[in-house]
DSSP file (Angstrom, degrees, kcal/mol; ACC not computed):
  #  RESIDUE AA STRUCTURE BP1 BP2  ACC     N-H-->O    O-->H-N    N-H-->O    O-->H-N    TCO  KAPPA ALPHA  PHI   PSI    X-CA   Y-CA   Z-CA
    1    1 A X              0   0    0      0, 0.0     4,-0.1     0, 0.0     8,-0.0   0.000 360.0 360.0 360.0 128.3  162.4  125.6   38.3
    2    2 A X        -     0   0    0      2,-0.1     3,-0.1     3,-0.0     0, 0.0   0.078 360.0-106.4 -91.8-146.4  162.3  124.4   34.7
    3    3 A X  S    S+     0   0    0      1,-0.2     2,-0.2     2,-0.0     4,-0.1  -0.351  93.3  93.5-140.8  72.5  164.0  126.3   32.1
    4    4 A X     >  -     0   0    0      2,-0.1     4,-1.5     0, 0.0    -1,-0.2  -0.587  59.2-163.1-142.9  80.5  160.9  127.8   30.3
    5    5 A X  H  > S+     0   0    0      2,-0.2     4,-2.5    -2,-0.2     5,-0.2   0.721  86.3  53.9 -51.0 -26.5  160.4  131.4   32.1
    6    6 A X  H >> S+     0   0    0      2,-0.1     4,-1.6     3,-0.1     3,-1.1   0.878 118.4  43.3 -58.9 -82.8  156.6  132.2   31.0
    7    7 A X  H >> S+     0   0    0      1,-0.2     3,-1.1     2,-0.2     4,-1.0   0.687 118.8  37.2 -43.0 -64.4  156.0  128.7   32.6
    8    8 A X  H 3X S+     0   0    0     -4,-1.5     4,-3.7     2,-0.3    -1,-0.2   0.839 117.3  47.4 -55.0 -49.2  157.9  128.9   35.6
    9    9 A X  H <X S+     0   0    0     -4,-2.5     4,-1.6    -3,-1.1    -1,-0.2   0.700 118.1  52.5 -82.0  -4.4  157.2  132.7   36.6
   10   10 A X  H <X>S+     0   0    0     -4,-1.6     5,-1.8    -3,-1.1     4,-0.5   0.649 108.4  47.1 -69.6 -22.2  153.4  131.5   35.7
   11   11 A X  H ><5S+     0   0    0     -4,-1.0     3,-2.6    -5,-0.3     4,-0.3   0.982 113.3  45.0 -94.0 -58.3  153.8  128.8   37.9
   12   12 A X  H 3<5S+     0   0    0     -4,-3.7    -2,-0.2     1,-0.3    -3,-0.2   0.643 115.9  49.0 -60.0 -35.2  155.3  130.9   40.8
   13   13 A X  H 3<5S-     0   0    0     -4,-1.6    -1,-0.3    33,-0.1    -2,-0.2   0.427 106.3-126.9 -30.6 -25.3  152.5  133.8   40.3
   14   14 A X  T <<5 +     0   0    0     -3,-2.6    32,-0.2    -4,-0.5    -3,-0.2   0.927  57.8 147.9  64.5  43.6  149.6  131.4   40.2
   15   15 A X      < +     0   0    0     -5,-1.8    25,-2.1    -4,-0.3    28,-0.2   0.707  25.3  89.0 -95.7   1.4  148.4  132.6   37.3
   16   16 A X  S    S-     0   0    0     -6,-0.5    24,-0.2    23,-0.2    23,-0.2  -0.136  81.3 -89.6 -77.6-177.7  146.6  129.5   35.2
   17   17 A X        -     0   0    0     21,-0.3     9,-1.0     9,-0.2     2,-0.3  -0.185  48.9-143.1 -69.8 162.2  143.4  128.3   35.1
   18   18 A X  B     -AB  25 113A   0     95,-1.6    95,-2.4     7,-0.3     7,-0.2  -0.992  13.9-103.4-141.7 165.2  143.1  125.7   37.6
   19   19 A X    >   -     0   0    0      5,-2.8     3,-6.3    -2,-0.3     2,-0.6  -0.149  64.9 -77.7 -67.2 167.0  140.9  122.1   37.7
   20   20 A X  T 3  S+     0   0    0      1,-0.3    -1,-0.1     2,-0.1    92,-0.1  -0.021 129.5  71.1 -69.7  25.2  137.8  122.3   39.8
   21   21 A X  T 3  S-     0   0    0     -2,-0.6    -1,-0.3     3,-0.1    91,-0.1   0.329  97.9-137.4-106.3   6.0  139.8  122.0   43.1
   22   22 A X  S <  S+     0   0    0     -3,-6.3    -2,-0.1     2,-0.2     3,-0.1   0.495  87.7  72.4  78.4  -3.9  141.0  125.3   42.3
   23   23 A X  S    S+     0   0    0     -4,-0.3     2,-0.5     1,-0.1    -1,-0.1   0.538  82.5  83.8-113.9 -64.9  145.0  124.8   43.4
   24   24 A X  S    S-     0   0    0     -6,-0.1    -5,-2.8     1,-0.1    -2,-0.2  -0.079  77.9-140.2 -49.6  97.7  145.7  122.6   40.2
   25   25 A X  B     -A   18   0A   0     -2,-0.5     2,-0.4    -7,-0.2    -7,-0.3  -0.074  34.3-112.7 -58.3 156.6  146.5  124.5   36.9
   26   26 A X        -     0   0    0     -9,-1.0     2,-0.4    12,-0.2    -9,-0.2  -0.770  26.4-147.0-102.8 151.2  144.6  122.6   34.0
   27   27 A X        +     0   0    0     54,-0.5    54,-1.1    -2,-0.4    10,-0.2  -0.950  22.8 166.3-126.6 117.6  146.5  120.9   31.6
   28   28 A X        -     0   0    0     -2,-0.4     8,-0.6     8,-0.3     2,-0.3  -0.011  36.9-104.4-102.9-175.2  145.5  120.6   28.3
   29   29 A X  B     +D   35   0B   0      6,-0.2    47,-0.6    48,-0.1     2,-0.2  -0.854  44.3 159.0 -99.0 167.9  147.0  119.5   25.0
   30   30 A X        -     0   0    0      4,-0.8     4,-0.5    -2,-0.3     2,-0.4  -0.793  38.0 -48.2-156.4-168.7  147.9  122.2   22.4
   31   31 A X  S    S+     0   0    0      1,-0.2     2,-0.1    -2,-0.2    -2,-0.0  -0.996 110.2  49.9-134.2 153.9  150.2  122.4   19.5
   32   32 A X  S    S-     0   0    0     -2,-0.4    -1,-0.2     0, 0.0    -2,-0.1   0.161 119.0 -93.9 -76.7 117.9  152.8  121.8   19.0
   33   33 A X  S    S+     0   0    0     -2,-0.1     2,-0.3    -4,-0.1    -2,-0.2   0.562  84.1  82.5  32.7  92.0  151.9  118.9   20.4
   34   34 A X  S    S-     0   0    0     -4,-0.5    -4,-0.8    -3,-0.0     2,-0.1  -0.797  79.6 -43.2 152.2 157.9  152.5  118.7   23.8
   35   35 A X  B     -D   29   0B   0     -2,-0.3     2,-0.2    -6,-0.2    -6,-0.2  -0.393  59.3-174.8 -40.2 119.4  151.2  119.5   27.4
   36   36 A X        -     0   0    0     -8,-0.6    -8,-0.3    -2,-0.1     2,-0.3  -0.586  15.7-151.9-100.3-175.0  149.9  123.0   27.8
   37   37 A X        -     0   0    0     -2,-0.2     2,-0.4   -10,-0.2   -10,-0.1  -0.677  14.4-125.1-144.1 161.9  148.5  125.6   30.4
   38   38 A X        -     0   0    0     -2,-0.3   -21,-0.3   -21,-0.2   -12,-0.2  -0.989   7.3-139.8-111.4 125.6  146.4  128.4   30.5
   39   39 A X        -     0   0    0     -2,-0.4     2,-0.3   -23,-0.2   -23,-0.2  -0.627  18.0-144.8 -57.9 148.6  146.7  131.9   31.7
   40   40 A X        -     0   0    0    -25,-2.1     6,-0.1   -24,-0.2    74,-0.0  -0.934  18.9-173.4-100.0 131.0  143.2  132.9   33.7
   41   41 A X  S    S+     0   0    0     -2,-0.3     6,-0.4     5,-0.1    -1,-0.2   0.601  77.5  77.3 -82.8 -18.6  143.4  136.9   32.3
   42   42 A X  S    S+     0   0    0     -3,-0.1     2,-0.8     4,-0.1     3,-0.1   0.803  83.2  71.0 -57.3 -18.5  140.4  137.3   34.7
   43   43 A X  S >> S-     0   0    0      1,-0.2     3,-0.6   -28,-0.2     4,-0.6  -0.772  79.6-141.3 -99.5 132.5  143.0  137.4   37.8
   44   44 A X  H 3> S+     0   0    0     -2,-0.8     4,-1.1     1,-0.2     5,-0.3   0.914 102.7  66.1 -43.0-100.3  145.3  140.6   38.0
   45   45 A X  H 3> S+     0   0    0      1,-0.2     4,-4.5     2,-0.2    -1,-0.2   0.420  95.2  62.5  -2.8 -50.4  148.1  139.0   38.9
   46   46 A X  H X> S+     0   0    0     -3,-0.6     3,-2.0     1,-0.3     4,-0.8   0.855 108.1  42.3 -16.7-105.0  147.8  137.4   35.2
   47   47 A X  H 3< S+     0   0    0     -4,-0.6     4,-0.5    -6,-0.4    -1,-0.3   0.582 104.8  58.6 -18.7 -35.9  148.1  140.9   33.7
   48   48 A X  H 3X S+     0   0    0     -4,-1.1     4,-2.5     3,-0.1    -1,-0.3   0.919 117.7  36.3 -64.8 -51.2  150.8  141.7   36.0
   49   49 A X  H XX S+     0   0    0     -4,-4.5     4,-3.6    -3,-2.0     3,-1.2   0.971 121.8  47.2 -40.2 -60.6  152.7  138.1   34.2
   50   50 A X  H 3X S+     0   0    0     -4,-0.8     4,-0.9     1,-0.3     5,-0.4   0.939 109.3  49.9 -32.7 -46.4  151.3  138.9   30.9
   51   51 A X  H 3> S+     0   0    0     -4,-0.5     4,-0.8     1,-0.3    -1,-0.3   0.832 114.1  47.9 -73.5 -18.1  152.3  142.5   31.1
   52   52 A X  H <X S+     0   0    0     -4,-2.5     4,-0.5    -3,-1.2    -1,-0.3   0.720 105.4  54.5 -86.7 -36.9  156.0  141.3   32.1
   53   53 A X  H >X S+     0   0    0     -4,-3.6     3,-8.2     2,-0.2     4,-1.3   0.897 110.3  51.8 -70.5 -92.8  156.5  138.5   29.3
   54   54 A X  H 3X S+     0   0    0     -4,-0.9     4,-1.9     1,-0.4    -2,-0.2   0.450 110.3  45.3 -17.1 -62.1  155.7  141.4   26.6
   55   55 A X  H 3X S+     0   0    0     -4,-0.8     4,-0.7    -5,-0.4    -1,-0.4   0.680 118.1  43.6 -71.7 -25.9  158.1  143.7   27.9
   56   56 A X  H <X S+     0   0    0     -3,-8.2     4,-0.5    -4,-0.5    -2,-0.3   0.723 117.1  47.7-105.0  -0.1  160.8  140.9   28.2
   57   57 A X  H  X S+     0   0    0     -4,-1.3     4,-1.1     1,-0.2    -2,-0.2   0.860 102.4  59.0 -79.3 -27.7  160.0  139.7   25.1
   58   58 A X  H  < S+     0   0    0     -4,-1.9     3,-0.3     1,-0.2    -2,-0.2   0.816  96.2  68.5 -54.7 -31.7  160.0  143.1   23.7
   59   59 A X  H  < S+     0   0    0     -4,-0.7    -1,-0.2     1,-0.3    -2,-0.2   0.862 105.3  42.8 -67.3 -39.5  163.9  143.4   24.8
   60   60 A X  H  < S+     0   0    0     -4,-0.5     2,-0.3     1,-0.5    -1,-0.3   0.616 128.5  17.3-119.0   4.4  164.7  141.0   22.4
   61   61 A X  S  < S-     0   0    0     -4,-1.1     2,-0.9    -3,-0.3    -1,-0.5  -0.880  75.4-138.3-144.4 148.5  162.8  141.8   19.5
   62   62 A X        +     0   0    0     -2,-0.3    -4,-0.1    -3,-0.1    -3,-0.1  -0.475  38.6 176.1 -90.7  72.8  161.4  145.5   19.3
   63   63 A X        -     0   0    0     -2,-0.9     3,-0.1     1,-0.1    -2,-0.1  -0.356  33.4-153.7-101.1-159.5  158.2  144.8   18.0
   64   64 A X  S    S+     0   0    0      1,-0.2     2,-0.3    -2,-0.1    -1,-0.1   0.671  71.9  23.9-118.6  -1.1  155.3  147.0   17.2
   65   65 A X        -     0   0    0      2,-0.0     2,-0.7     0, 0.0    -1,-0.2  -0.996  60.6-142.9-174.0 121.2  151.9  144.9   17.3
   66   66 A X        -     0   0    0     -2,-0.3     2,-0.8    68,-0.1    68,-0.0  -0.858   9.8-157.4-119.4 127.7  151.0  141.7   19.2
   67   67 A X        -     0   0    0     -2,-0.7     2,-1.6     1,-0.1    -2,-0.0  -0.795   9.9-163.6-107.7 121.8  148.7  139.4   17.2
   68   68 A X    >   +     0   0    0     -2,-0.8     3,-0.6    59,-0.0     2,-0.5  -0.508  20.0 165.7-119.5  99.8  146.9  137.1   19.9
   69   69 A X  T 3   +     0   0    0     -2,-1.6    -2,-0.1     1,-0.3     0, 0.0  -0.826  59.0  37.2 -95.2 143.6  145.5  134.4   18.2
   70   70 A X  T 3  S+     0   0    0     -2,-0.5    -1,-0.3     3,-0.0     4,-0.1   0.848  74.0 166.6  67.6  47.3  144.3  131.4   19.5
   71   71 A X    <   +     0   0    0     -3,-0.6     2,-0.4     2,-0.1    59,-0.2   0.184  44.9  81.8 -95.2   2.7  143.1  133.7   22.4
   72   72 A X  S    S-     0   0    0     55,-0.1     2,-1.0    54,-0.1    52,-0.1  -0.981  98.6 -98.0-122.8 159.4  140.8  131.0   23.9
   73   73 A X        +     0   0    0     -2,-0.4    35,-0.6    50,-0.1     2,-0.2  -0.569  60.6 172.4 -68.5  63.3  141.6  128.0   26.4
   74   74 A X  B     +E  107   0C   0     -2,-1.0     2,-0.3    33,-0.2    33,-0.2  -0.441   3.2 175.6 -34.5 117.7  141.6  125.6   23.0
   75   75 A X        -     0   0    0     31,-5.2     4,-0.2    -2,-0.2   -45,-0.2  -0.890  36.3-131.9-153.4 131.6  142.8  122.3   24.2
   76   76 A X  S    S+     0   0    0    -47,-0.6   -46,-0.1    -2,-0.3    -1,-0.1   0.636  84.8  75.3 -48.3 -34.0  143.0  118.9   21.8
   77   77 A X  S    S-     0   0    0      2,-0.3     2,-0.6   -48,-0.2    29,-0.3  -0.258  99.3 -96.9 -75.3 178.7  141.1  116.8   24.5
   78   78 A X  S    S-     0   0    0     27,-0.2    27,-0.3    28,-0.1     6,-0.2  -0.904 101.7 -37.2 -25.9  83.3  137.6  116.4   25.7
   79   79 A X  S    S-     0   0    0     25,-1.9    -2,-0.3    28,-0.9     2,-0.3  -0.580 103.8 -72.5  80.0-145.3  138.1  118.9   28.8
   80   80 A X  S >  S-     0   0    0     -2,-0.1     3,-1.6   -52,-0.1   -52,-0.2  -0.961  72.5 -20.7-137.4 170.5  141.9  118.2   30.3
   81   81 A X  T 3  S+     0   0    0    -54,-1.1   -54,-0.5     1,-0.4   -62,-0.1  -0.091 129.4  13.9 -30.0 115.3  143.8  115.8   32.1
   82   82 A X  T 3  S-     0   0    0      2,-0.1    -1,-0.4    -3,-0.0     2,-0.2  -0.987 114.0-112.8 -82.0   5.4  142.6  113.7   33.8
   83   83 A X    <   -     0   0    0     -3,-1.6     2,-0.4    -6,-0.1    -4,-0.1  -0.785  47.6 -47.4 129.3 172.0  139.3  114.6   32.2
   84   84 A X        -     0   0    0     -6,-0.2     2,-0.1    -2,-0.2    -2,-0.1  -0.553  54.7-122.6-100.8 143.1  136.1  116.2   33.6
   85   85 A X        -     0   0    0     -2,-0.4     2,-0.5     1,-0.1    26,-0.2  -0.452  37.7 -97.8 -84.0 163.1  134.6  114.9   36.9
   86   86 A X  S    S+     0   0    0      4,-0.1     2,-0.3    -2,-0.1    -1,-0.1  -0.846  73.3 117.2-118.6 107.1  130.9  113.6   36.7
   87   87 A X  S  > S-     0   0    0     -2,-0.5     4,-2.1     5,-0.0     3,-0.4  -0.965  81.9 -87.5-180.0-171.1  128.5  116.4   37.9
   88   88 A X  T  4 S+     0   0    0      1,-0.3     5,-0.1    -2,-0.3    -2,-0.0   0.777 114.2  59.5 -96.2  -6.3  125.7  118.7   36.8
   89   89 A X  T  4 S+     0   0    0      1,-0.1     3,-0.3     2,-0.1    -1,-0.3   0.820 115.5  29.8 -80.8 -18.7  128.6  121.6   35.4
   90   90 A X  T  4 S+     0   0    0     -3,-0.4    13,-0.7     1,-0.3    14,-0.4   0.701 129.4  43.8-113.9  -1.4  130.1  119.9   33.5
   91   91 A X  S  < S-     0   0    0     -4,-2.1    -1,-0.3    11,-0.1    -2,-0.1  -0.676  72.8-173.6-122.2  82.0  127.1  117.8   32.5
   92   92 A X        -     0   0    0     -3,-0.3     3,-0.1     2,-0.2    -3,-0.1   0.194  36.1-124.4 -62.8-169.5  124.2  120.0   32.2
   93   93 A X  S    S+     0   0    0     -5,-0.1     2,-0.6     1,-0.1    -1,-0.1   0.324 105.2  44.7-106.9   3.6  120.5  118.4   31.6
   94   94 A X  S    S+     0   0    0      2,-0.0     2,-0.3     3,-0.0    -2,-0.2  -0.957  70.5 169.4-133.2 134.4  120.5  120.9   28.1
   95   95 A X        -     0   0    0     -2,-0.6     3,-0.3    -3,-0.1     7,-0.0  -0.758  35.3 -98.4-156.9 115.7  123.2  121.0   26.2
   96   96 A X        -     0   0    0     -2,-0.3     2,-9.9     1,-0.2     5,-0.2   0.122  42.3 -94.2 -41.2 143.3  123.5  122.7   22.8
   97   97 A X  S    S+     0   0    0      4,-0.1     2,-0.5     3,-0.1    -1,-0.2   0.097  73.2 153.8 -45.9  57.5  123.3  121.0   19.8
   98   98 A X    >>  -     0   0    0     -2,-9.9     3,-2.6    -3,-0.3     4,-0.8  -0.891  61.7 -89.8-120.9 140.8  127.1  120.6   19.4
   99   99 A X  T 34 S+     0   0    0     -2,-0.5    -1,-0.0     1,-0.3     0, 0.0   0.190 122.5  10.3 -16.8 -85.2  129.7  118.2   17.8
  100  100 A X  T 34 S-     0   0    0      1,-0.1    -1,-0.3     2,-0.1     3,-0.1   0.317  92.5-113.2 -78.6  16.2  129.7  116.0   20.9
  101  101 A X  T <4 S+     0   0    0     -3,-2.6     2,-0.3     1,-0.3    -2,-0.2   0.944  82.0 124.6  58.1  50.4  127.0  116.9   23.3
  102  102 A X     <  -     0   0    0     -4,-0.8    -1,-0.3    -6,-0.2     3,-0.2  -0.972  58.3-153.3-129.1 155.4  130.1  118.0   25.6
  103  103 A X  S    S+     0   0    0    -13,-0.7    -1,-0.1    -2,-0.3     4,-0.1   0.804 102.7  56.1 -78.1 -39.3  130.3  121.7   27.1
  104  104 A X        +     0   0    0    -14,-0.4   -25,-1.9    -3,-0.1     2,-0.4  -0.062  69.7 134.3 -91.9  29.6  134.0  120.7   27.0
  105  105 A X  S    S-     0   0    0    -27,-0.3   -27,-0.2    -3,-0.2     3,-0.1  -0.617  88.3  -5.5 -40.5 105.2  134.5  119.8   23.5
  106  106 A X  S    S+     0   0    0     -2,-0.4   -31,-5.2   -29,-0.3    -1,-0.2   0.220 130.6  59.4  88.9 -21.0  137.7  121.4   22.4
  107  107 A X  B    S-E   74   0C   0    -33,-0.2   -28,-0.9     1,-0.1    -1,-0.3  -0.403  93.0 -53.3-124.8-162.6  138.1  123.2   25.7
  108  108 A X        -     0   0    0    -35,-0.6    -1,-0.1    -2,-0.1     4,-0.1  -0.480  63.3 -98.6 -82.7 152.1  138.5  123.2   29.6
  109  109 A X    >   -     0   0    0     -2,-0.2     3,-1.6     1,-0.1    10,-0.2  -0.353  41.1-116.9 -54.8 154.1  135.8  121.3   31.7
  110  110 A X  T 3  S+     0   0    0      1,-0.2    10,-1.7   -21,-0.1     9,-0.5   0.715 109.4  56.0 -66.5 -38.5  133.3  123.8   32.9
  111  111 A X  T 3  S+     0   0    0      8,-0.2     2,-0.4   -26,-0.2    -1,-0.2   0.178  75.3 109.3-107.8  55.5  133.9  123.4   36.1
  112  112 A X  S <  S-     0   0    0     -3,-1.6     7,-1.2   -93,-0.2     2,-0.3  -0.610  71.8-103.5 -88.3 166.2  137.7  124.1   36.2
  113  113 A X  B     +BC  18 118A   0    -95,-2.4   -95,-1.6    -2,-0.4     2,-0.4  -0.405  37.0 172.1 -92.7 155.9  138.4  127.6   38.0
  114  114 A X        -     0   0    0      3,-2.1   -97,-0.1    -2,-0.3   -98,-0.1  -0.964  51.0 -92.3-137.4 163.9  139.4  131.0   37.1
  115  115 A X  S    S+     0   0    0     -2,-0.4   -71,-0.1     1,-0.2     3,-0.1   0.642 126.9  51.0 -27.1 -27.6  139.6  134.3   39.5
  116  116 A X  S    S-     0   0    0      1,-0.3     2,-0.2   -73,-0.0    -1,-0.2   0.927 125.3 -99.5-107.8 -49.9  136.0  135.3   38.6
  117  117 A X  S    S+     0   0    0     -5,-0.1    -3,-2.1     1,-0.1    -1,-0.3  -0.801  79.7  21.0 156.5-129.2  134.6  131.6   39.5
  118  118 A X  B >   -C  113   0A   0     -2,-0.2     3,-1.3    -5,-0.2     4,-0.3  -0.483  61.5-131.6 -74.3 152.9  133.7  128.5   37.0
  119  119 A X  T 3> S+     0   0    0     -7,-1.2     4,-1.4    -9,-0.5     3,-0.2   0.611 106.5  66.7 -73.3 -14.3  135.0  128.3   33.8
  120  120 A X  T 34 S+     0   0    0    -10,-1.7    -1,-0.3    -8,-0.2     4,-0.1   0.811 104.8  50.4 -86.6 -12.2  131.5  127.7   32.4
  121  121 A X  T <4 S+     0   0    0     -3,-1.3    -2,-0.2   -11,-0.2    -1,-0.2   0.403 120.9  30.5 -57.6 -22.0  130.9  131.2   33.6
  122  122 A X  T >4 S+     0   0    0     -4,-0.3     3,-2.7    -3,-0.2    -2,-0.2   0.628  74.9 112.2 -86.8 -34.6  133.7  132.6   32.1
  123  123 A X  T >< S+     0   0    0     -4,-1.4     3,-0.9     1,-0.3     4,-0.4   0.615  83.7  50.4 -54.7 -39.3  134.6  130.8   29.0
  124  124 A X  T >> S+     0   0    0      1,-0.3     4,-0.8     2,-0.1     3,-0.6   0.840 101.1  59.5 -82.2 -15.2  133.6  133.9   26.7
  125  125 A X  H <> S+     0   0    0     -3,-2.7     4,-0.7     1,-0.2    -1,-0.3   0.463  83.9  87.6 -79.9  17.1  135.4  136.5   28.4
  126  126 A X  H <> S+     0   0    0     -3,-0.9     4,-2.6     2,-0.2    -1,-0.2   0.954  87.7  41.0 -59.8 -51.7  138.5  134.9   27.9
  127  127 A X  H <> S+     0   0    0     -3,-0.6     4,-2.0    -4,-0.4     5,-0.2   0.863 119.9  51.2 -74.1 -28.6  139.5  136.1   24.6
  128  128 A X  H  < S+     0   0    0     -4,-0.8     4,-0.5     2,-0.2    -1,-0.3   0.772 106.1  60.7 -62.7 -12.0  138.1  139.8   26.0
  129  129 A X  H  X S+     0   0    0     -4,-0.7     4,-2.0     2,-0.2    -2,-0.2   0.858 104.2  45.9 -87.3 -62.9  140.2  139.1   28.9
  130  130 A X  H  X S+     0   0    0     -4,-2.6     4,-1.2     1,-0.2    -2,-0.2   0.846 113.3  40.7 -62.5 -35.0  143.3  139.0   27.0
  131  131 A X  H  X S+     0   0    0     -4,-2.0     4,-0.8     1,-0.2    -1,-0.2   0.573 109.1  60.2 -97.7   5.1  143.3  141.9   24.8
  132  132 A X  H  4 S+     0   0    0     -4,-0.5     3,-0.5    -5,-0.2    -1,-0.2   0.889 113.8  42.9 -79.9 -35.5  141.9  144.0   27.6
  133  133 A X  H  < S+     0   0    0     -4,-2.0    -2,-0.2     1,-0.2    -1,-0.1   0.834 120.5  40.6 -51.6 -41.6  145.3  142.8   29.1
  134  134 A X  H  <        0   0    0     -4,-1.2    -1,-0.2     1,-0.3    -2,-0.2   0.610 360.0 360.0 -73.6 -22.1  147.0  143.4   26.1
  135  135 A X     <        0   0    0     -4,-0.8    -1,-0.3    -3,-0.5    -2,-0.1   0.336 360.0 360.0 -97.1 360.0  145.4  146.4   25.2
């Protein structure tokens, strides 16, 4: 147990994203600086977390409106740590014209996992994911 409770009662829920063996959350950079996580909203269990941080966060200020910005898997590397493994998801034979020819420019490799299956299958419901959680 660390002393960060989102992280910890995420970690004990299983609620992140995980690398393409599916057990491992992926780990990204973020800001401020530093190691980050993702929630997968796609997985209940998520929503159960989600829906529990809000409420204990609410306890300690009563607010009225939650603004969730940055609502997609945004991560400072090329993929995350250690980086994306060499295979035809996460290197397609097309790839859109974009900044680096990577799927995983700015984000998670494509094939880390979420509840519904690869993240390169997912990647846009994310931010729907969340405020349907939120919502």
């Amino acid at each position: 147990p660390g002393t960060y409770r989102p992280y910890d009662l995420g970690e004990e829920m299983g609620v992140w994203v995980n690398n393409s063996d599916g057990t491992t959350p992926a780990v990204g950079k973020a800001w401020p600086p530093g190691d980050s996580v993702f929630p997968d909203y796609t997985n209940p269990r998520t929503v159960e977390w989600w829906t529990q941080m809000c409420l204990e966060f609410k306890d300690v200020l009563d607010y009225d409106g939650i603004w969730i910005d940055m609502n997609e898997p945004s991560s400072f590397l090329r993929g995350q740590y250690p980086g994306c493994a060499v295979n035809d998801i996460n290197n397609p034979p097309y790839v859109p014209s974009i900044s680096d020819r990577s799927l995983a420019q700015k984000t998670l490799c494509p094939d880390s996992k979420t509840y519904l299956g690869a993240h390169y299958n997912t990647h846009s419901l994310f931010g729907w994911s969340q405020t349907a959680a939120t919502f």
